[in-house]
N, CA and C atoms as an extended XYZ file, in Angstrom:
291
Properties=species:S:1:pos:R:3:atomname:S:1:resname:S:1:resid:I:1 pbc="F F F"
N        -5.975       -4.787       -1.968 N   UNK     1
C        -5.193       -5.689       -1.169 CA  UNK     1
C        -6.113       -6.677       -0.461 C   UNK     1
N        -7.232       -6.280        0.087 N   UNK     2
C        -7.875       -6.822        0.724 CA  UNK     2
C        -8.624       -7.861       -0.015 C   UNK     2
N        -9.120       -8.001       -1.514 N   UNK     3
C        -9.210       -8.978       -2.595 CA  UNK     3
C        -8.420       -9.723       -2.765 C   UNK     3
N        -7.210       -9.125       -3.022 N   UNK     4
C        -5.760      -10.308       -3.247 CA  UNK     4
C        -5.555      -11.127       -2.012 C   UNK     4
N        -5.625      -10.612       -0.640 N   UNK     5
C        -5.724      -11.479        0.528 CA  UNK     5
C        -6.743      -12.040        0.436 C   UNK     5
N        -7.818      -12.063        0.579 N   UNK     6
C        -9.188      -12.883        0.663 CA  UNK     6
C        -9.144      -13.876       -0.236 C   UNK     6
N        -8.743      -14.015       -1.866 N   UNK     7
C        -8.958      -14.768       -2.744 CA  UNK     7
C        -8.277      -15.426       -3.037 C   UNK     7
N        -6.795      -14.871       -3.372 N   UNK     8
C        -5.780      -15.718       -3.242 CA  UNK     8
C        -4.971      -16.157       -2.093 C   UNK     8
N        -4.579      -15.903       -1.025 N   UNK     9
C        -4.077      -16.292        0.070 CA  UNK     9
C        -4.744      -16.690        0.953 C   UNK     9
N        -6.198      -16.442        0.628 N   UNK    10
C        -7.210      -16.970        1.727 CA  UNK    10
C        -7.052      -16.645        3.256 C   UNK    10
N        -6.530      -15.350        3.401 N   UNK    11
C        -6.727      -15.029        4.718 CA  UNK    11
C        -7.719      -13.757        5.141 C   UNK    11
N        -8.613      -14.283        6.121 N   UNK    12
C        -9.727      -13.352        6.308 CA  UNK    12
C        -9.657      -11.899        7.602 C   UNK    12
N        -8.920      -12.873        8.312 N   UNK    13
C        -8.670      -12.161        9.337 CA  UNK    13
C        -8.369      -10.763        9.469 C   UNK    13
N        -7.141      -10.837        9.402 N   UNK    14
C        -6.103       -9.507        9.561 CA  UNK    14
C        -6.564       -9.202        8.164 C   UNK    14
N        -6.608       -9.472        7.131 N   UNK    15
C        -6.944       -8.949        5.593 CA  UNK    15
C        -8.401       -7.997        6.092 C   UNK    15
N        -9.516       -8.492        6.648 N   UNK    16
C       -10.659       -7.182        6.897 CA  UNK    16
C        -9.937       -6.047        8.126 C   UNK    16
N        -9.124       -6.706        9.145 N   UNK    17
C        -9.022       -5.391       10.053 CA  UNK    17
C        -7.967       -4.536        9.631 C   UNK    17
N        -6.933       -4.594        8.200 N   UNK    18
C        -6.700       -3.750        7.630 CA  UNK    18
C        -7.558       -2.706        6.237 C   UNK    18
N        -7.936       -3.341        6.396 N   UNK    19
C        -9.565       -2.950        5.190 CA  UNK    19
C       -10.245       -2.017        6.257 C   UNK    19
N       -10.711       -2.355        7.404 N   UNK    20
C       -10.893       -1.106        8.653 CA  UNK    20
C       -10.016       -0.529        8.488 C   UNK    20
N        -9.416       -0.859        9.385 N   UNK    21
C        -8.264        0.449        9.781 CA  UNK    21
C        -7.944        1.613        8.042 C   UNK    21
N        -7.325        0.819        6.891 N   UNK    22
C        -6.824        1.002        6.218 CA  UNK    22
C        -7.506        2.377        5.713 C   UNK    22
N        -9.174        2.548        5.411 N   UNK    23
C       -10.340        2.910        4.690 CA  UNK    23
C       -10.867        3.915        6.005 C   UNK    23
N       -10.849        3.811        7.204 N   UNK    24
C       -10.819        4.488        8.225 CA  UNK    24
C        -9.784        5.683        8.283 C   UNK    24
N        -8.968        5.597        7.504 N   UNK    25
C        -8.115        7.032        7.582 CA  UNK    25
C        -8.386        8.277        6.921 C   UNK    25
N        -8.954        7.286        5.796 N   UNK    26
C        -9.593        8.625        4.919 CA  UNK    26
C       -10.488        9.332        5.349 C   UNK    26
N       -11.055        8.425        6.058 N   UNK    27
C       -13.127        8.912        6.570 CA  UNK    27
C       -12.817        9.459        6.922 C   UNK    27
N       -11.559        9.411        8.176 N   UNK    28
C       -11.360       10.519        9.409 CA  UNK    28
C       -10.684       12.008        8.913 C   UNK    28
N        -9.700       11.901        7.571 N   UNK    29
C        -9.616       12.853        6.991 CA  UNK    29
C       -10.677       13.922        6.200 C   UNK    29
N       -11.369       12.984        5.756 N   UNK    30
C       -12.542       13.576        5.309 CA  UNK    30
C       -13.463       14.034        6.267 C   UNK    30
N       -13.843       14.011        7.218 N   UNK    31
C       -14.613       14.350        8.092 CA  UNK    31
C       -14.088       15.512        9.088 C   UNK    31
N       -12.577       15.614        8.891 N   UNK    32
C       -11.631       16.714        9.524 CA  UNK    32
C       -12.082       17.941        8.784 C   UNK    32
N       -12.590       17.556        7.630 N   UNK    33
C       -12.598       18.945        6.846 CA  UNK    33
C       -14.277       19.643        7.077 C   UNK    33
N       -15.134       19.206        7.834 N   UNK    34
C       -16.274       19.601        8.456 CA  UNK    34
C       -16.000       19.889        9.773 C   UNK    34
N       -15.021       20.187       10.186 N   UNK    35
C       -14.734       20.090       11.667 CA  UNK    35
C       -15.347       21.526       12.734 C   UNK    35
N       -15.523       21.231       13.487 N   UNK    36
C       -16.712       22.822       14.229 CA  UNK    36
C       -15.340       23.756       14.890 C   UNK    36
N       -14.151       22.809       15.053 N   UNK    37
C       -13.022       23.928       15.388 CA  UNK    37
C       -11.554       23.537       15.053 C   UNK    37
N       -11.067       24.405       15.661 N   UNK    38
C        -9.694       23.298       15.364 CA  UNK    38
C        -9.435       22.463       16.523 C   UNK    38
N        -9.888       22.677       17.520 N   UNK    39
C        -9.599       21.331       18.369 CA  UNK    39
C       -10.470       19.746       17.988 C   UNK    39
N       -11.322       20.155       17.216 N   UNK    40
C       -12.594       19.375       16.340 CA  UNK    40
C       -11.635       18.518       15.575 C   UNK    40
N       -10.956       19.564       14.768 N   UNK    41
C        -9.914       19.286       13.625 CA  UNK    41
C        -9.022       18.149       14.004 C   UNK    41
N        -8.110       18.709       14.784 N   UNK    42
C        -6.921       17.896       15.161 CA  UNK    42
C        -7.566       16.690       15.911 C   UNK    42
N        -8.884       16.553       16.401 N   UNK    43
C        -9.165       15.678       17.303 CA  UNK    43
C        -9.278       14.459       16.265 C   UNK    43
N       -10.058       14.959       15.005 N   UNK    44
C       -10.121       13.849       13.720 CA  UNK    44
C        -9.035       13.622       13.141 C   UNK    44
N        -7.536       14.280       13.143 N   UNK    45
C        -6.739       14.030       12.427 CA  UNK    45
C        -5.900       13.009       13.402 C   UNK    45
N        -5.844       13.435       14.508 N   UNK    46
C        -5.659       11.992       15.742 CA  UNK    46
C        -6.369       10.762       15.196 C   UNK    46
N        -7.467       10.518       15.536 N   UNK    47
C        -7.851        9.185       14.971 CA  UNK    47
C        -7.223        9.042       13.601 C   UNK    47
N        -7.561        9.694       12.576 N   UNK    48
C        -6.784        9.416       11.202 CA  UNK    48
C        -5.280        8.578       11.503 C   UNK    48
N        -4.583        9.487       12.395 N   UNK    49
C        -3.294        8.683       13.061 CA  UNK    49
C        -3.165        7.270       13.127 C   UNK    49
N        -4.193        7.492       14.669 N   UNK    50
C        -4.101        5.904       15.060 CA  UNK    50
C        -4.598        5.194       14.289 C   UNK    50
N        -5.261        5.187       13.380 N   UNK    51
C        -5.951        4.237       12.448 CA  UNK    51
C        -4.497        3.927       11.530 C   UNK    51
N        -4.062        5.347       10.926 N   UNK    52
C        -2.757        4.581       10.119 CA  UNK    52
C        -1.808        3.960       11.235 C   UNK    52
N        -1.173        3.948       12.275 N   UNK    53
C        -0.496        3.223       12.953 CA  UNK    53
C        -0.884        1.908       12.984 C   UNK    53
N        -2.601        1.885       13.180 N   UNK    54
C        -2.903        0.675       12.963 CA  UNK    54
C        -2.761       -0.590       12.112 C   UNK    54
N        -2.612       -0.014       10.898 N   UNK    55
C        -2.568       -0.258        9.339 CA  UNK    55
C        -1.537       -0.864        9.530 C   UNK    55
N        -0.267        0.033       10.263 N   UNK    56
C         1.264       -0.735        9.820 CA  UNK    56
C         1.248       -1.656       10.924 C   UNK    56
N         0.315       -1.954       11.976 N   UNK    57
C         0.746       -3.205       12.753 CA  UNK    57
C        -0.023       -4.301       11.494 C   UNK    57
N        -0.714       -4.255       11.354 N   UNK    58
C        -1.450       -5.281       10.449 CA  UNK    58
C        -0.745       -5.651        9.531 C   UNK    58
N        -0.142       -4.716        8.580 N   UNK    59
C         0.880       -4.547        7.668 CA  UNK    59
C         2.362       -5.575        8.161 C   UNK    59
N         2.553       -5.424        9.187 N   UNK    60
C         4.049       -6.334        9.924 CA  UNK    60
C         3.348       -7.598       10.248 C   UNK    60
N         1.950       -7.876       10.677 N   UNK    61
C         1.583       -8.682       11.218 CA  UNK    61
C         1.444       -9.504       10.063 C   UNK    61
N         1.003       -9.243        8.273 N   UNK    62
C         1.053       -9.884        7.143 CA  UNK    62
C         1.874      -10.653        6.259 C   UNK    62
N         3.497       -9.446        7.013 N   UNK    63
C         4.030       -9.774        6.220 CA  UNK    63
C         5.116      -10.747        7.366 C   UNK    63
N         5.058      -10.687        8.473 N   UNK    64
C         5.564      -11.597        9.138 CA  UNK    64
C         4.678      -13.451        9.385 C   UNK    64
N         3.359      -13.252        8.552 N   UNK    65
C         2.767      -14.557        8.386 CA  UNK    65
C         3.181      -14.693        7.383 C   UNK    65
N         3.808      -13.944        5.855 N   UNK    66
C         4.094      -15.035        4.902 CA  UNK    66
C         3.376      -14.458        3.961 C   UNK    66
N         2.346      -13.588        3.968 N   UNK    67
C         1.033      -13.150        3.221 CA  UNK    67
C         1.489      -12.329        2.351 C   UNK    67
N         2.483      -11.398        2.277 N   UNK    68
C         2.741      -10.581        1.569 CA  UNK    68
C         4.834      -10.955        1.340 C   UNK    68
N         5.005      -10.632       -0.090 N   UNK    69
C         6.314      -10.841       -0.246 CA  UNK    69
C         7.129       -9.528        0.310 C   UNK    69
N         8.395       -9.481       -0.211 N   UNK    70
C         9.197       -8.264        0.479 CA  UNK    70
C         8.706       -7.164       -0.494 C   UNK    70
N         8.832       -6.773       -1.657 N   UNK    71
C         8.186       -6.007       -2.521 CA  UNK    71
C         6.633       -5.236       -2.298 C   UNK    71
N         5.729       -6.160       -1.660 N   UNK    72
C         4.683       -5.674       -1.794 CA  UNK    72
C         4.318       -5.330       -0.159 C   UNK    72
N         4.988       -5.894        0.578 N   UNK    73
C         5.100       -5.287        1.656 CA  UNK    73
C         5.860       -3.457        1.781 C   UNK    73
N         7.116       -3.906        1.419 N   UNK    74
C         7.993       -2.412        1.461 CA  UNK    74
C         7.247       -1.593        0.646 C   UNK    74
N         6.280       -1.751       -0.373 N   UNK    75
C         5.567       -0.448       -0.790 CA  UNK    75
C         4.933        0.083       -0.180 C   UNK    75
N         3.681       -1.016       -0.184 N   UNK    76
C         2.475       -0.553        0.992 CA  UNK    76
C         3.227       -0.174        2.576 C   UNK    76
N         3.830       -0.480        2.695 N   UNK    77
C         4.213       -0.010        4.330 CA  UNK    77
C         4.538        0.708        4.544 C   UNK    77
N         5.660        1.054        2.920 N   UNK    78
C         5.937        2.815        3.021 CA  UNK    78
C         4.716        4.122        2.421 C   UNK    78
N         4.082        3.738        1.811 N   UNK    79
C         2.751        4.013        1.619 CA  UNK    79
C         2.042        4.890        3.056 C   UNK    79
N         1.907        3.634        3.796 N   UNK    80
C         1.210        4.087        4.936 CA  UNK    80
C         2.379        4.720        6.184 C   UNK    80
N         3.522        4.615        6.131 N   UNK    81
C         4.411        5.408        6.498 CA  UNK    81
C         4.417        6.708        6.974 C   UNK    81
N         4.869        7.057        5.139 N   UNK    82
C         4.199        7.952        4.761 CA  UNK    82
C         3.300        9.524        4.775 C   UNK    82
N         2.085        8.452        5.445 N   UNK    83
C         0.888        8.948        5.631 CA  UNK    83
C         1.034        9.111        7.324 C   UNK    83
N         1.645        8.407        7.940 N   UNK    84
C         1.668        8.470        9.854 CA  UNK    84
C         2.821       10.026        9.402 C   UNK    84
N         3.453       10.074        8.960 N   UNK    85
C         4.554       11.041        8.991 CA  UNK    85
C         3.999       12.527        8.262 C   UNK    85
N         2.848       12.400        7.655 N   UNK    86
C         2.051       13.456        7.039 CA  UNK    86
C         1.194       14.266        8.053 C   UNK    86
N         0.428       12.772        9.019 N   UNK    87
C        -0.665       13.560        9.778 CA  UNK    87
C         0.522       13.639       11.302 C   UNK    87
N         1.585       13.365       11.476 N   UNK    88
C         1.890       13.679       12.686 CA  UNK    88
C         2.614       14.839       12.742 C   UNK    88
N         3.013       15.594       11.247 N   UNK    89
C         3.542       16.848       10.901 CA  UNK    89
C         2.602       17.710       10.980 C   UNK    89
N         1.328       17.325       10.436 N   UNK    90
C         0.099       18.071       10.271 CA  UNK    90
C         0.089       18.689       11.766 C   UNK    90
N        -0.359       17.780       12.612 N   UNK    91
C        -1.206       17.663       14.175 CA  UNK    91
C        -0.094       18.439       14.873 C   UNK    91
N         1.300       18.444       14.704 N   UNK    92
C         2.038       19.195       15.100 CA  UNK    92
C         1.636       20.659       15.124 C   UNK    92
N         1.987       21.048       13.569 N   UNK    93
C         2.025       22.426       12.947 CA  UNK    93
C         0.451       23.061       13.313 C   UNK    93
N        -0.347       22.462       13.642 N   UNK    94
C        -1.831       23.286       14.000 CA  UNK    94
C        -1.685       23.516       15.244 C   UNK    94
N        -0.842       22.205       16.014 N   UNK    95
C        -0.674       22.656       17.612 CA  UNK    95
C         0.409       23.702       18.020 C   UNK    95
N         1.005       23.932       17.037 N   UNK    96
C         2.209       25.146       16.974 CA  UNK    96
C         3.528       24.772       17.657 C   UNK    96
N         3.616       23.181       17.152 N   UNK    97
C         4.658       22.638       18.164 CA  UNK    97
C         6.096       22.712       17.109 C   UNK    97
């Protein structure tokens, strides 16, 4: 996405701070799985969170400039959806809520 924004739509901006955020969720998932406890754990699966929350402001913020059509918006957004609704089930169920 972050190619198709940069090259063809020529927007730099919001196109890299979803490329952060976006690529930042994984790290933080991945790095959950070295975690020294479970408060370690859930503390990385939090950021994983806010990073995807992040994603979908960027995501509204794209597709309310014009950058993305309705199609390629409603995927990716449910995409990262999704994924907020994965780790906030997760962060729940470890906290025993």
């Amino acid at each position: 996405m972050f190619q198709y924004l940069s090259t063809q739509k020529f927007e730099n901006v919001i196109s890299k701070q979803i490329l952060r955020s976006g690529t930042s969720i994984g790290a933080n998932i991945t790095e959950s799985r070295n975690a020294q406890s479970k408060a370690d754990f859930i503390h990385k699966l939090n950021i994983a969170l806010k990073e995807a929350d992040e994603t979908l402001y960027w995501l509204k913020n794209l597709y309310a400039g014009g950058y993305l059509n309705d199609k390629e918006y409603e995927s990716i957004y449910n995409d990262a959806d999704e994924l907020v609704k994965i780790l906030v089930s997760s962060i729940k169920t470890l906290k025993g809520q």
